[in-house]
C-alpha positions as CSV (number, residue, x, y, z in Angstrom):
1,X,-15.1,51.4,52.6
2,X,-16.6,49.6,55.2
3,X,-16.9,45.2,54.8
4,X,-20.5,44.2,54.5
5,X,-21.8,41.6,56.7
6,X,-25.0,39.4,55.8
7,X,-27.4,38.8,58.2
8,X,-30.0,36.3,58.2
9,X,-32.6,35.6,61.2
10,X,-34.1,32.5,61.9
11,X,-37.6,31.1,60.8
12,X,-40.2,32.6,62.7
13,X,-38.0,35.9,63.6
14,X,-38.7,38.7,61.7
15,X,-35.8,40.5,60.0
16,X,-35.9,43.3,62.5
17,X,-35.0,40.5,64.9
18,X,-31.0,41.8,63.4
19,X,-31.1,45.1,64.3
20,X,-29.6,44.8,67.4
21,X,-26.4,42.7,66.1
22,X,-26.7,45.1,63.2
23,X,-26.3,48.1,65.4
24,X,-23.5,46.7,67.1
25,X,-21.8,45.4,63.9
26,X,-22.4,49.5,63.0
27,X,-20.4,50.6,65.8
28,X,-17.9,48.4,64.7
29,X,-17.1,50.0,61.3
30,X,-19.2,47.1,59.6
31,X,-22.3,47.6,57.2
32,X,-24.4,45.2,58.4
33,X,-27.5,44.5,55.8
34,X,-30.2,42.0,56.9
35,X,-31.5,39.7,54.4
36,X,-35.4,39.3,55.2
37,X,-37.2,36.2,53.8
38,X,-40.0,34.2,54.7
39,X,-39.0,31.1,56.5
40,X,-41.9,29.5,55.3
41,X,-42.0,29.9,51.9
42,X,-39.8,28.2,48.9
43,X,-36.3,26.9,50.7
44,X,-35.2,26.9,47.1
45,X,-36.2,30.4,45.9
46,X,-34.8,31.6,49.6
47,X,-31.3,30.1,48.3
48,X,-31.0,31.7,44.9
49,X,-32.4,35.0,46.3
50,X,-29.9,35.1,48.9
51,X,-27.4,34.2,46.2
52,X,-27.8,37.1,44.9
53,X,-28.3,39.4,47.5
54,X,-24.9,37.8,49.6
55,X,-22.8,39.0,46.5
56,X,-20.0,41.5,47.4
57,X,-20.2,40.4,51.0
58,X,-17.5,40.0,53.1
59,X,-19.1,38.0,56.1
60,X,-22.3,36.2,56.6
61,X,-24.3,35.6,60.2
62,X,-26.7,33.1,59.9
63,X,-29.3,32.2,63.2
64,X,-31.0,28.7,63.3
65,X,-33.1,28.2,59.5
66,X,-31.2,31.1,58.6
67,X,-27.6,30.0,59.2
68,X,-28.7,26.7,57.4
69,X,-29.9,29.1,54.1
70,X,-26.5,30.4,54.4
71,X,-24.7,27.0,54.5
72,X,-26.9,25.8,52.0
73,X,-26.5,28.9,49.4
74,X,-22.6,29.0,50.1
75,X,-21.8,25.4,49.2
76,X,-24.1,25.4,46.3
77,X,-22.8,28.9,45.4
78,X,-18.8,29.0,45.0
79,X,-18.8,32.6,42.9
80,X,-20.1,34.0,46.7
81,X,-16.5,34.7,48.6
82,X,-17.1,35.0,52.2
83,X,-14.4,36.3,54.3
84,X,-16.1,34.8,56.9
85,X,-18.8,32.8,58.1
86,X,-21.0,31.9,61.7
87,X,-23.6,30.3,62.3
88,X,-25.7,30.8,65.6
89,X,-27.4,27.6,67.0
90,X,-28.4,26.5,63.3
91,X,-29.5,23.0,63.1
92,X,-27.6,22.2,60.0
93,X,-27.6,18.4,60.5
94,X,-31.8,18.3,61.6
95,X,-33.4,19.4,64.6
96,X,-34.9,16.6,66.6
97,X,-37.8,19.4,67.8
98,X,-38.3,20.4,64.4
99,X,-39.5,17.0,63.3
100,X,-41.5,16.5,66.4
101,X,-43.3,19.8,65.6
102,X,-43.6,18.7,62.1
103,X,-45.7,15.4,63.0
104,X,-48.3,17.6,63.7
105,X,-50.5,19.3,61.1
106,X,-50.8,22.3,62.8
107,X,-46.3,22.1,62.9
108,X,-46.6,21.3,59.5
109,X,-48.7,24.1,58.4
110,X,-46.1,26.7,60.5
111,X,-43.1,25.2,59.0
112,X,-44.8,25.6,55.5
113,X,-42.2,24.3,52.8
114,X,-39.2,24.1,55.4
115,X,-40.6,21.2,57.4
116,X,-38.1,18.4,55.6
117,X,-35.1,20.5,56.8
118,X,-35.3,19.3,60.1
119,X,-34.6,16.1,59.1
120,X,-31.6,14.3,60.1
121,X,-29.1,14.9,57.4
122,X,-24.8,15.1,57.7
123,X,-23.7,19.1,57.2
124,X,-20.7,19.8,55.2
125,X,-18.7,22.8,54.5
126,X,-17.2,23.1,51.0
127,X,-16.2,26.9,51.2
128,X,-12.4,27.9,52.1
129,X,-13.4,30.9,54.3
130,X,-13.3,30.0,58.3
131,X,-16.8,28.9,59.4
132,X,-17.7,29.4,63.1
133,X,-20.7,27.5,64.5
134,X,-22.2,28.4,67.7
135,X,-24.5,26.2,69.5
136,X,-25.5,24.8,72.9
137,X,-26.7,21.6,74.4
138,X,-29.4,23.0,76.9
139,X,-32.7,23.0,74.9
140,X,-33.7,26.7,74.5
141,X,-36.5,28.1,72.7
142,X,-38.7,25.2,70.4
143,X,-36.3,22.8,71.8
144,X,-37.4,23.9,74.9
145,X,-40.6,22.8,74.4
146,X,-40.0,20.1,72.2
147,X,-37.0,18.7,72.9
């Protein structure tokens, strides 16, 4: 039986925005299953609804405000057994572009009910599975512009 791997995309990337690390992750011998969501909606509902569609997974991939969903759902969520956990430039501790975007209505309005996750905030890991966090220090993408 192939291991299942959980893949979440981050806030304004459509689910689809997986397929290509799901493909690969295919070729592997993995069953790769995307969770979609919409970043802007309820960070709470997003939690429990990935609670329950994480169960039975072996590994979880989490990029940007979806790796912190991940972190969030796993530490509040101990019945949820990863093997195996990354996280792909998720700004689990705030995003310093994030809450510039957000002093702006317009920011505010595309960051609907996420907006207070960019604030600055310490990350912990509770879980007893590995977690690997990948992340840079050259501003790429909103922190490009923002940054």
């Amino acid at each position: 039986m192939k291991q299942r791997v959980v893949l979440a995309p981050g806030l304004w990337m459509p689910a689809a925005a997986m397929a290509l690390l799901a493909t690969r992750l295919a070729r592997r011998g993995y069953r790769a299953e995307i969770f979609a969501y919409s970043g802007r909606g309820s960070f709470e509902d997003n939690v429990e609804r990935l609670a329950r569609f994480g169960r039975q997974a072996a590994y979880f991939v989490g990029h940007s405000l979806g790796g912190v969903l991940m972190l969030e759902m796993l530490n509040r969520h101990p019945e949820v057994q990863p093997a195996a956990v990354v996280l792909l430039g998720a700004p689990v501790r705030g995003c310093l572009a994030g809450r510039r975007l957000g002093g702006a209505s317009l920011g505010r309005w595309m960051m609907g009910e996420c907006c207070s996750l960019w604030d600055e905030r310490p990350a912990r890991w509770n879980g007893r599975a590995p977690l690997g966090v990948v992340a840079g220090t050259l501003p790429m993408g909103l922190g490009r512009a923002l940054g």
